[in-house]
N, C-alpha and C positions, 0 to 999 in steps of 0.2 A: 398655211401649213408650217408654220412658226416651229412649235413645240408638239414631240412626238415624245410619249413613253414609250420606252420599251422594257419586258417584263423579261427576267432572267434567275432560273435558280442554280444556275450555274453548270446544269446538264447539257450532255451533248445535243438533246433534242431541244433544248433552247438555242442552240446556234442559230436555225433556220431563221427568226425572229428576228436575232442581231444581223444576219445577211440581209436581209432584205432590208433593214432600215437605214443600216448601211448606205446601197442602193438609195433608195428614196433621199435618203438626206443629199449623195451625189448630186442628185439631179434636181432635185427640189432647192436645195440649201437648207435643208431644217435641223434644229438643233434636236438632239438626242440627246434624251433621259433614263437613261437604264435604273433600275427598279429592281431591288432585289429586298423580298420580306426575310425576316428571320423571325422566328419562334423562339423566344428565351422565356422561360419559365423561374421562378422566384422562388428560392428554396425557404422556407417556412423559419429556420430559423436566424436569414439573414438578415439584416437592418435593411432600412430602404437605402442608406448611405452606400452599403455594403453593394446593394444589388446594382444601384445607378452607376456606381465605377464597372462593374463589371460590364453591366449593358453597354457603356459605353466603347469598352476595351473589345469586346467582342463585334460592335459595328465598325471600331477601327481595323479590324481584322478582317471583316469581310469587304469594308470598303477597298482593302487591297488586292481582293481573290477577284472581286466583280472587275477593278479596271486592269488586272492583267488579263482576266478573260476577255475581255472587252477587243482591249490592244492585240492579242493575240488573233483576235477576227479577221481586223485592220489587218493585220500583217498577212493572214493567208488571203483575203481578199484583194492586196495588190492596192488597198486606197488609204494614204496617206488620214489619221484623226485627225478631221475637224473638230468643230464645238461639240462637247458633250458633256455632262454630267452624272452624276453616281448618286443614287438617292439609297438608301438602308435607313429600315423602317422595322421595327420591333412589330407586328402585327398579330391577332387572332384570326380575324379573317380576313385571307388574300384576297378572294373577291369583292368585298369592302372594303378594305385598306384600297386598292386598285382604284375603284371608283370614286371614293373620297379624294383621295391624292390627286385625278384626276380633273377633277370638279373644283377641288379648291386651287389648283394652280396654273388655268386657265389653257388646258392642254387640248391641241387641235387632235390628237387619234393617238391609238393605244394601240401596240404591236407587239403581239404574242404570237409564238409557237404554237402549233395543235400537238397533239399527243399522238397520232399517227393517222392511217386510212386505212383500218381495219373494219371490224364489224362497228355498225352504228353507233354503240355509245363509247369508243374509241373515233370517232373521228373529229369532234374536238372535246377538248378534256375537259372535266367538269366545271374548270376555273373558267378555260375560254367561252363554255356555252353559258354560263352563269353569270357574264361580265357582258358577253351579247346582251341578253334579256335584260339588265340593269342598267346599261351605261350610255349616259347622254352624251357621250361622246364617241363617235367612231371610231371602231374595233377595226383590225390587219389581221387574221388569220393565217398565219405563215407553216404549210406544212412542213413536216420532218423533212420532207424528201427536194425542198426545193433548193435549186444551184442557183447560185447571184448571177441575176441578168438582166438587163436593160428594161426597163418598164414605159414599152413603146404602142401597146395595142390594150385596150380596156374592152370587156366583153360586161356589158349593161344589160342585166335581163331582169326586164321590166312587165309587172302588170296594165300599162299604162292610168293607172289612176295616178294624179299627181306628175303627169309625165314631164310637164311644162319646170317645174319646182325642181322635181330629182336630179332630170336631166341639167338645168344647171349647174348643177350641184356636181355632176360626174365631171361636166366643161369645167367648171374652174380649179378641179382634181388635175381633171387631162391637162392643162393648159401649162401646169406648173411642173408637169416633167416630161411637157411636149410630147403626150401621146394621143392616138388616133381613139375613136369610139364606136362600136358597133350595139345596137341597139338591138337587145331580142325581145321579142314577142312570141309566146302561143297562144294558141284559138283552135279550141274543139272545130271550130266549123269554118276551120282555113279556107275549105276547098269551094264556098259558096263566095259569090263574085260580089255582094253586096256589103261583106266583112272584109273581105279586099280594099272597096273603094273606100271603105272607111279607116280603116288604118292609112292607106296613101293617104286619104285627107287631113286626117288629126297629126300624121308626121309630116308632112308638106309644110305645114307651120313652123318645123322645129330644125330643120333641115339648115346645115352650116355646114362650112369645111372642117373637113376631118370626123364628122359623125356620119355613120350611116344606119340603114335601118332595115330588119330581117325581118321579117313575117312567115312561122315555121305550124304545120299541123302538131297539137298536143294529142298523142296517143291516150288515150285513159287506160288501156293495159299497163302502160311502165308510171313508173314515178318521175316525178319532178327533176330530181337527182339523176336519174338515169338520160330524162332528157340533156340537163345540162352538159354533160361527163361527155355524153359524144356532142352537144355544142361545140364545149372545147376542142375537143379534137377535130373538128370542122375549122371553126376560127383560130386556137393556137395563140390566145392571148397571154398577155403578161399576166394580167389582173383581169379578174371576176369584182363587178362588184353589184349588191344586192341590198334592197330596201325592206325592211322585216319590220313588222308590227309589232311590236314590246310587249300589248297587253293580251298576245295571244300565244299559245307556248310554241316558237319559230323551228324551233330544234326537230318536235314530232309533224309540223305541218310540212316543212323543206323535207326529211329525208326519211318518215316512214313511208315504206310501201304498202298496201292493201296485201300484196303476197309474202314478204319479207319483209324482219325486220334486220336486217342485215345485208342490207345493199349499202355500200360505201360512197358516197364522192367520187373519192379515186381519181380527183384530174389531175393533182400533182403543183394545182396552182394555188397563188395567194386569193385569199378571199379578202374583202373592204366592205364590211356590212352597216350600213345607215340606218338610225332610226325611222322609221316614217313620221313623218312630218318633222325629220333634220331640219334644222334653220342654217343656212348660209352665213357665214361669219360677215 
């Protein structure tokens, strides 16, 4: 966990973003890369000369707003800046721009604000669900609503396909800001004793200090989303983190409901969403 982006347009609803990476860099030690696009457009009858000083004058200008924002986090947050840097980037597309920049500068996760936890297509913003689906690198999800806090308990809700792989994957997450992991699972048919003996078995293998493992009945009344929302509120985690399939659309299969489509989230926590089939640095 080397190098983190973090994306910032300088709104109040980007803070939660810069808190939590904040955090993470604390306990991790990772360097922070704040990110901020601009849109400068090219007025028709300037020279390219003309335009390139301006572009340039106008990224010195915001390279000043992004690090005093930045500093001004540091400062309500109580933790002295470490390593960081300021990237401003002329873009047309933010969620391209985002993924290139990330791809070409060999960046271990990408940590963005959501847009709030309202109705469904408000719970994360177009950018953030749009950089999910595209981006070979691990996405942070940081709602509006979260306060900087210790990132000591990880809530891992897994289909177990690939359990053996992810779960490494979450251990060498956990490992690097010494937090615990609990491992979720549902099954329609919890309550039969021979899906029992087979989740003990397949996790019996994977069983370490500091992970543990839940085996919970899936409702087919409620959604997914609904399951997890009071997960969290059972477990009380710092971090959610979840394995989504790219080439399927993750955003309508995670949080519509068959009754609703306006059930939210709503846990109030950060999400860490994995490709499937992440590869391990």
């Amino acid at each position: 966990m080397k190098k983190v982006l973090v994306t910032t347009d300088l709104s109040v609803s980007s803070k939660a973003g810069i808190r939590f990476a904040i955090q993470l860099a604390k306990q991790a030690g990772s360097t922070l890369i704040f990110y901020h696009g601009t849109e400068i457009n090219k007025p028709t009858r300037w020279t390219d000369e003309k335009f390139n000083d301006y572009v340039q004058e106008e990224r010195g200008k915001a390279r000043e707003k992004v690090d005093q924002f930045v500093r001004a986090i540091y400062k309500d947050s109580g933790i002295r800046p470490g390593s960081f840097e300021i990237v401003i980037e002329r873009v047309i597309s933010f969620t391209d721009s985002i993924v290139n920049f990330a791809a070409a500068n060999n960046i271990d996760f990408i940590c963005m604000s959501t847009r709030g936890a309202g109705k469904l297509k408000r719970l994360v913003g177009s950018n953030t669900s749009a950089i999910i689906k595209t981006s070979p690198v691990p996405v942070f999800a940081i709602p509006v609503s979260y306060r900087q806090t210790a990132i000591k308990e990880i809530l891992y809700a897994s289909d177990l396909n690939a359990l053996s792989s992810e779960l490494a994957t979450v251990k060498d997450f956990a490992a690097q800001v010494k937090a615990k992991v609990t491992v979720l699972h549902y099954d329609y048919l919890y309550q039969l004793e021979e899906v029992r003996a087979k989740f003990d078995k397949l996790t019996k293998q994977e069983k370490t200090p500091g992970v543990r493992f839940h085996l919970e009945q899936f409702n087919i009344e409620n959604s997914l989303s609904l399951h997890l929302k009071n997960a969290v509120r059972k477990f009380d985690p710092s971090l959610v983190v979840l394995f989504t399939n790219q080439d399927r659309d993750w955003f309508e299969r995670l949080f519509l409901s068959s009754k609703s489509a306006e059930i939210s989230f709503g846990t109030k926590k950060p999400l860490l969403i994995f490709g499937k089939g992440h590869k391990r640095a």
